[in-house]
Kinemage of the C-alpha trace (Angstrom):
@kinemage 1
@onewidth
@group {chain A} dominant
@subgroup {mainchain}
@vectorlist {calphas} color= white
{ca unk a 1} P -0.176 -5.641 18.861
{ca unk a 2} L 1.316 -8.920 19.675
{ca unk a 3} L -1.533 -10.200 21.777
{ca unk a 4} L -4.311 -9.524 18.695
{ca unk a 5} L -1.720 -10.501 15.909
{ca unk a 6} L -3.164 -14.473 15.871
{ca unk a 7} L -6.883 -12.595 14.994
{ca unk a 8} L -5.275 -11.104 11.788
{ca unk a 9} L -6.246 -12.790 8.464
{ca unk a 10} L -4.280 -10.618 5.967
{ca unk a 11} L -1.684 -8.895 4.953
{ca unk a 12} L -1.362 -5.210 4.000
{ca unk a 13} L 0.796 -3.136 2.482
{ca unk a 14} L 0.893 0.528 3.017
{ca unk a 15} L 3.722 2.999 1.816
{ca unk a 16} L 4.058 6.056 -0.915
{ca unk a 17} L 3.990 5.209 -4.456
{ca unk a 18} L 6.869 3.163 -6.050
{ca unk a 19} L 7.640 1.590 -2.535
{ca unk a 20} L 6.873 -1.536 -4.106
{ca unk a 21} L 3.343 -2.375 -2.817
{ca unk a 22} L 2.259 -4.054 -5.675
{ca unk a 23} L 5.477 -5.632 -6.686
{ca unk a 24} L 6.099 -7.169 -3.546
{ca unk a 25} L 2.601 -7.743 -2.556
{ca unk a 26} L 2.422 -9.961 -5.885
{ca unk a 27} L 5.276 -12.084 -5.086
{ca unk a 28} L 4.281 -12.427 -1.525
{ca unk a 29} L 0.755 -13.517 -2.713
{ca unk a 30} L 1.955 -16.412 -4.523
{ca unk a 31} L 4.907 -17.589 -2.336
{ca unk a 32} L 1.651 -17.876 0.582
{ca unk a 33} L -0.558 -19.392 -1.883
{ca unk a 34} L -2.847 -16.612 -0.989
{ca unk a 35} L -5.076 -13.904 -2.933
{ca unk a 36} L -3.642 -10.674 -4.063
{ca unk a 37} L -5.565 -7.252 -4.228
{ca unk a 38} L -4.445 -3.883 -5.518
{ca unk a 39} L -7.333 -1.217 -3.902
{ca unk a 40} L -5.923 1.084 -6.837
{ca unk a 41} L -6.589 -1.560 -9.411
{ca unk a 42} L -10.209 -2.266 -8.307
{ca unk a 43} L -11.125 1.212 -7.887
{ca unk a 44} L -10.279 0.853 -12.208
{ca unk a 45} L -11.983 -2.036 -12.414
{ca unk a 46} L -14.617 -0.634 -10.836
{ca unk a 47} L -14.648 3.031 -12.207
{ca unk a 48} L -13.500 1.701 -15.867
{ca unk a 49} L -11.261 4.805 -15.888
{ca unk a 50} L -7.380 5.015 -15.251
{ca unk a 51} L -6.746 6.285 -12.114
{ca unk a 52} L -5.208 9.783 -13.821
{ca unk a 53} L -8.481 9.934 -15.822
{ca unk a 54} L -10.432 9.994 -12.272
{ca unk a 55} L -8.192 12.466 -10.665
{ca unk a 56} L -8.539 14.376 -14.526
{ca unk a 57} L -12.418 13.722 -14.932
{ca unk a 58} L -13.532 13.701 -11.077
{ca unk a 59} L -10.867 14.921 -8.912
{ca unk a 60} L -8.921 13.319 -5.897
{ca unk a 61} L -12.325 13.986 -3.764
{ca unk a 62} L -13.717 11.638 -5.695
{ca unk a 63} L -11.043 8.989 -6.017
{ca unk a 64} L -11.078 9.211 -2.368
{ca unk a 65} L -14.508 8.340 -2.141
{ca unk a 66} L -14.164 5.313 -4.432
{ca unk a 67} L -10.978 4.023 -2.573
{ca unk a 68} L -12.636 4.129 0.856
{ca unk a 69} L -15.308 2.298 -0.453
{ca unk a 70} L -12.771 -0.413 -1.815
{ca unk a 71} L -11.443 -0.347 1.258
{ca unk a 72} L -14.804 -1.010 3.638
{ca unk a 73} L -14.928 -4.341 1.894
{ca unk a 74} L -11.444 -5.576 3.533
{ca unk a 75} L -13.398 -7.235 6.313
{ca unk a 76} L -15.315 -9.805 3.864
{ca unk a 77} L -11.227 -10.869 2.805
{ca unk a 78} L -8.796 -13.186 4.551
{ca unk a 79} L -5.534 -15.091 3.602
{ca unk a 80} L -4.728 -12.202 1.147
{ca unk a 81} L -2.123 -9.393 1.140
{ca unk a 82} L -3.589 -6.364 -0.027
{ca unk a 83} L -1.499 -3.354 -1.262
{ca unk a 84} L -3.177 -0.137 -0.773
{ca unk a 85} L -2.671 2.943 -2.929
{ca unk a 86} L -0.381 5.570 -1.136
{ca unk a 87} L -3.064 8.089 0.187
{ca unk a 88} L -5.180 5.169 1.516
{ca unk a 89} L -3.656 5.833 4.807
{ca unk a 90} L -5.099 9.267 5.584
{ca unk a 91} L -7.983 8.855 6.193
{ca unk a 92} L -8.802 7.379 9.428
{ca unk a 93} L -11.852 5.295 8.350
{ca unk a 94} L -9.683 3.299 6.043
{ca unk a 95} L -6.575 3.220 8.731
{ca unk a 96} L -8.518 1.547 11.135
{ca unk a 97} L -10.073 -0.571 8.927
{ca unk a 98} L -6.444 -1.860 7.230
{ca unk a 99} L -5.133 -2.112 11.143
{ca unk a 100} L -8.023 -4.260 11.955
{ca unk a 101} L -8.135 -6.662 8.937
{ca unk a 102} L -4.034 -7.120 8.377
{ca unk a 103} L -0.881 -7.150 9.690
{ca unk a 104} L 0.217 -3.772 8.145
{ca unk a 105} L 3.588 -3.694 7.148
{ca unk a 106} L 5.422 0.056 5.622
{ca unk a 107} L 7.294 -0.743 2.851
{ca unk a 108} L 9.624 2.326 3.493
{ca unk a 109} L 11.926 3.685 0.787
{ca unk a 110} L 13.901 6.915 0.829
{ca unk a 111} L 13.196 9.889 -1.552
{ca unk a 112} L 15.594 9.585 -3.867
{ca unk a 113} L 15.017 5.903 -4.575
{ca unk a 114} L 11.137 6.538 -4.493
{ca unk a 115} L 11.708 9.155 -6.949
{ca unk a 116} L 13.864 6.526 -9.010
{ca unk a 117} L 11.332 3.760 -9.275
{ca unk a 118} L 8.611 6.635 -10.412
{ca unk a 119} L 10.687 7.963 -13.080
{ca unk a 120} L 8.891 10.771 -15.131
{ca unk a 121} L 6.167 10.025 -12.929
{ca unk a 122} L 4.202 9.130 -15.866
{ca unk a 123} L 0.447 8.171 -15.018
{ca unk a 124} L 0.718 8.996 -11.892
{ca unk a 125} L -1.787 12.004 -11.319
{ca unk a 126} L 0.091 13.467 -8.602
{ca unk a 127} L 3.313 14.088 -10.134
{ca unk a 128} L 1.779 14.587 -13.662
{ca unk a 129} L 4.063 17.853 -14.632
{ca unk a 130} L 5.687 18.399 -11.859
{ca unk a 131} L 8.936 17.983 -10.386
{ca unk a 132} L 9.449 14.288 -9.010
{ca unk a 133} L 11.284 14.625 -6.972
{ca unk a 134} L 10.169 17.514 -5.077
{ca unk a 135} L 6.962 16.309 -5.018
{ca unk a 136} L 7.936 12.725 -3.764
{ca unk a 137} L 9.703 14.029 -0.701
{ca unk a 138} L 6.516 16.264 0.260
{ca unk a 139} L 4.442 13.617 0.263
{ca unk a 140} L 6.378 11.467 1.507
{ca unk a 141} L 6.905 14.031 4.099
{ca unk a 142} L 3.492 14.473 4.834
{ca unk a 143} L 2.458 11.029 5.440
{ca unk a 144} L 5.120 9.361 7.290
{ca unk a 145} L 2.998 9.985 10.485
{ca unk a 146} L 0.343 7.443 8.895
{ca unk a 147} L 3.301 5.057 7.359
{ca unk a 148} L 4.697 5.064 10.723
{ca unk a 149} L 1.305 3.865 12.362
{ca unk a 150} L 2.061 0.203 10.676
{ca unk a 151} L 2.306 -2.358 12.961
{ca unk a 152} L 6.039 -3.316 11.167
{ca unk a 153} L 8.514 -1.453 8.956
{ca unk a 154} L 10.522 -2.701 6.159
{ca unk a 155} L 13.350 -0.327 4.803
{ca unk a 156} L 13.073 -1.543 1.313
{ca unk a 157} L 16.157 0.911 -0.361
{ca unk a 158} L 19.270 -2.107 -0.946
{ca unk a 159} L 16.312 -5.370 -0.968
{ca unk a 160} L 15.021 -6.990 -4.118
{ca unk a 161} L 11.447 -7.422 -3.951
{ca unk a 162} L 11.753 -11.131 -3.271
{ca unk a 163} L 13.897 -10.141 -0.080
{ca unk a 164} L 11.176 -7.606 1.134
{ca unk a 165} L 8.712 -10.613 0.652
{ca unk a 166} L 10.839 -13.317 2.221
{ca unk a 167} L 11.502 -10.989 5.583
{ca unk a 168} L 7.546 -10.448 5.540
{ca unk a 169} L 6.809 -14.183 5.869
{ca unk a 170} L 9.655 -14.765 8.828
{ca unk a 171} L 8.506 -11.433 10.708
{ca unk a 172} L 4.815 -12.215 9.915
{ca unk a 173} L 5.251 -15.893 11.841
{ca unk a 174} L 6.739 -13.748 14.633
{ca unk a 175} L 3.800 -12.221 15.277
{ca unk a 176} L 1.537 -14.760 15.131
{ca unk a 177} L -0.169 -14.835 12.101
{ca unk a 178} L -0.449 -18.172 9.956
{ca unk a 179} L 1.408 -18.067 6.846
C-alpha cells in the first residue's frame, strides 16, 4: 500500500451506517479545502427518490445497480473524500474501484454505539421495522471482511467527529498522499 499511496487522489470512507461517513467526511472536506460526495446522496439526486422509496419502489437489486454506477464515476474525481453508503463495499466492482481511486479509511464503530447513532432506524430501509439492534450487529457482522479490506482503520466509539477527521489528515500524510 505504502509504495502506491503518493498515486491516490482521494479520500474514501467506507463503514456500516451511522459510523459517521458523512459526518466526518463533511468536516474533513472542508478542513482540506477539498470536494465532498455522498454516493447515497447522488444516487437521490439522481433517482429523485429517497433511498427507502428505491428499496420500497425498486428493491435493493436495483439500488445496487444505481450505486455501482455512482461509483464507476470515482475515477473522473480527485482531491475529494467520498463517503460511500454501507453496502458499497460488497461488491467487488465497486471495492476495487474505491481501493484504486482513495485512500480508504473504515470508520469502525461497535454495535451498540452504531445502533445508538441510528436510533429507531428511521429512513433507513434496512432496519425499517425491525429490531436495531439486532439487525446492526448482523450486518455489521457480515461485512467486516470488506470493512477490514481498507487500507486504514479508525475506531471511531469515544472520538468526536472532528477527532476522526483530524487523525485522517496526520495518518493520510503518513502515507503519502497530499493533503
Amino acid at each position: 500500500m505504502e509504495g502506491r499511496a503518493g498515486l491516490k487522489r482521494n479520500i474514501i470512507l467506507v463503514g456500516p451506517m451511522g459510523s459517521g461517513k458523512t459526518t466526518v467526511g463533511r468536516i474533513l472536506a472542508t478542513k482540506l479545502g477539498w470536494r465532498f460526495i455522498d454516493t447515497d446522496k447522488l444516487i437521490v439526486e439522481q433517482t429523485g427518490k429517497e433511498i427507502s422509496d428505491l428499496f420500497q419502489e425498486r428493491g435493493e437489486v436495483y439500488f445496487r445497480q444505481v450505486e455501482k454506477e455512482i461509483i464507476s464515476h470515482l475515477p473522473q474525481v480527485s482531491r475529494t473524500v467520498i463517503a460511500t453508503g454501507g453496502g458499497a463495499v460488497i461488491d467487488r466492482t465497486n471495492y476495487l474501484l474505491i481501493k484504486e481511486n482513495g485512500l480508504v479509511y473504515y470508520l469502525k464503530a461497535s454495535p451498540s454505539v452504531l445502533s445508538r447513532r441510528v436510533g429507531s432506524g428511521m429512513g433507513r430501509p434496512l432496519l425499517s421495522g425491525k429490531d436495531v439492534q439486532m439487525v446492526v450487529a448482523e450486518i455489521l457482522e457480515e461485512r467486516d471482511k470488506y470493512y477490514q479490506q481498507a487500507d486504514l482503520t479508525i475506531e471511531t466509539d469515544f472520538l468526536t467527529p472532528y477527532e476522526v477527521a483530524d487523525l485522517m489528515i496526520v495518518e493520510s500524510k503518513k502515507h503519502g498522499l497530499s493533503v
